[in-house]
N, C-alpha and C positions, 0 to 999 in steps of 0.2 A: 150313292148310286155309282157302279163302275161297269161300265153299256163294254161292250164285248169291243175289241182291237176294228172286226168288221164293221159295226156301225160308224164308228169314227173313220175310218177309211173312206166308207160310201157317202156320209155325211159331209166331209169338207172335201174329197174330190170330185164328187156329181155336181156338188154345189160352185164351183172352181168352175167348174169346164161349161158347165148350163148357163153359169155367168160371163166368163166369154165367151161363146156362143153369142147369149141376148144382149150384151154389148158391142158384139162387132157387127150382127145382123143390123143395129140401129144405124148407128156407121153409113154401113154401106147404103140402108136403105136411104138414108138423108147425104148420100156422099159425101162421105166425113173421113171417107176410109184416108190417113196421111201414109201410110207406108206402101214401100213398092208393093207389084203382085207376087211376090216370092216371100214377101214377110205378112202378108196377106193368107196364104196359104199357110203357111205356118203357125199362124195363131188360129186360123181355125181346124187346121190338124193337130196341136196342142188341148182345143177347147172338146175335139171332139174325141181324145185319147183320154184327157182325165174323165169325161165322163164315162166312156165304156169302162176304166179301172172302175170307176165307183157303183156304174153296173153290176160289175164282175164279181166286186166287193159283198154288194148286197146280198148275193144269193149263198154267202157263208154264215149268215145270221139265219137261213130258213131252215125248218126244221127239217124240212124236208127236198131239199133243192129238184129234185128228180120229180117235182110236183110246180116246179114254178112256171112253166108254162100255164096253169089253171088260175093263176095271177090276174091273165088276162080278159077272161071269162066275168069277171064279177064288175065291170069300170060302170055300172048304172049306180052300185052302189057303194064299192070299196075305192077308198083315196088310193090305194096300195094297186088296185085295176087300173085306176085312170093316171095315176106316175106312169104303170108301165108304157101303156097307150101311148101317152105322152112323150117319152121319152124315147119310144123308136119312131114314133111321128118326127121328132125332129131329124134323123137320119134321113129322111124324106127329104127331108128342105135343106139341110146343113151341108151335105155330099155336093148339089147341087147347085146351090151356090158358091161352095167354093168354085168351083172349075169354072163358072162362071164370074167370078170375082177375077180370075185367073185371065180369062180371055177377054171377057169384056167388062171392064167395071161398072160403065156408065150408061150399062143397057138397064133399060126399063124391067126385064124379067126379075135383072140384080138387086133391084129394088123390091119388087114384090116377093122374092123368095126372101131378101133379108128382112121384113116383116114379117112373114112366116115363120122364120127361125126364130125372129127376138119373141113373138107372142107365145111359141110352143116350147123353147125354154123357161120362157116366165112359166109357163101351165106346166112345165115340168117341177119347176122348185117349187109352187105352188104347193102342186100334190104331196112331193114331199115335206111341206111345211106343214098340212094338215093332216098326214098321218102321224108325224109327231104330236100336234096338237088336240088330237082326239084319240093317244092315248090315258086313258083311266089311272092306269098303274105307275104313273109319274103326274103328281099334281103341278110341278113347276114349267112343266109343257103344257100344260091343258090351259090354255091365257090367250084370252084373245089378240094380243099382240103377238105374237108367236110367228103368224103369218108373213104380217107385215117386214116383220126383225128377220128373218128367214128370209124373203125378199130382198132388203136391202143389205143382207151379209153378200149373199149369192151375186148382186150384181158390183158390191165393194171389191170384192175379192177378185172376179173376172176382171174389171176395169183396172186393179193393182196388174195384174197378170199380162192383161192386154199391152197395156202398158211399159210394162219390162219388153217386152216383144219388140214393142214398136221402138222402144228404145235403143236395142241391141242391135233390132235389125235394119239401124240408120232413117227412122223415117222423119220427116220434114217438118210434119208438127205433133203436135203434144195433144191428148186427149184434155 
């Protein structure tokens, strides 16, 4: 099997940035966050840059890109509908929290918006884990484990990520 440059791009950058995202959103929502607000900001403008690449990525694998707005239209029953969904839903929450991470950390909103972001990231790699896993024309993705493993890559990989962040940008304690 040799999946096109784009899937692998979208693949471990969406998965990178959805994972910090839903790691810093728990953070904050449990104030856990150790780094100033300026390295704060930064990993979730980091979290929220690899994901739009892996966005941007994606829409080089379609066959049709000048069609992918119709993506959205099918989320009752397409994983590929309910990623999209998913995935600007977090833009809703992620934006917003940052600049509120920013100004006030230990406001009650910051909390509830960082569980909105960590739950709608998870539902973002999610989706992306079971349109891998229900396609047909790769038997070694179609495994029930697939989900699960796609989960705890996305949140390994954001927390290495986070991580370095927090490291670089002098924060106080360690994830």
């Amino acid at each position: 099997m040799r999946p096109a440059y784009s899937v692998i791009l979208f693949t471990t950058s969406s998965g990178a940035g959805y994972g910090v995202l839903a790691v810093l959103g728990i953070m904050l929502a449990l104030d856990l966050d150790p780094a100033p607000p300026g390295v704060t900001l930064l990993a979730s403008a980091m979290g929220l840059a690899l994901a739009t690449l892996g966005l941007v990525a994606s829409t080089f694998h379609l066959g049709r890109p000048e069609r992918a707005w119709r993506a959205f239209s099918q989320w009752r029953t397409s994983w590929l509908s309910r990623e999209g969904v998913a995935a600007i839903a977090v833009y809703a929450t992620a934006v917003p929290l940052t600049a509120l991470a920013w100004w006030w950390p230990q406001h009650v909103l910051t909390r509830v918006l960082g569980v909105a972001t960590a739950l709608l990231a998870l539902a973002t790699i999610l989706c992306t884990s079971m349109i891998y896993a229900s396609l047909k024309t790769v038997p070694q993705w179609r495994h029930p484990t697939v989900p699960a493993v796609y989960l705890l890559l996305g949140m390994a990989t954001g927390s290495l990520l986070l991580h370095a962040i927090f490291t670089l940008g002098g924060a106080t304690a360690m994830l």
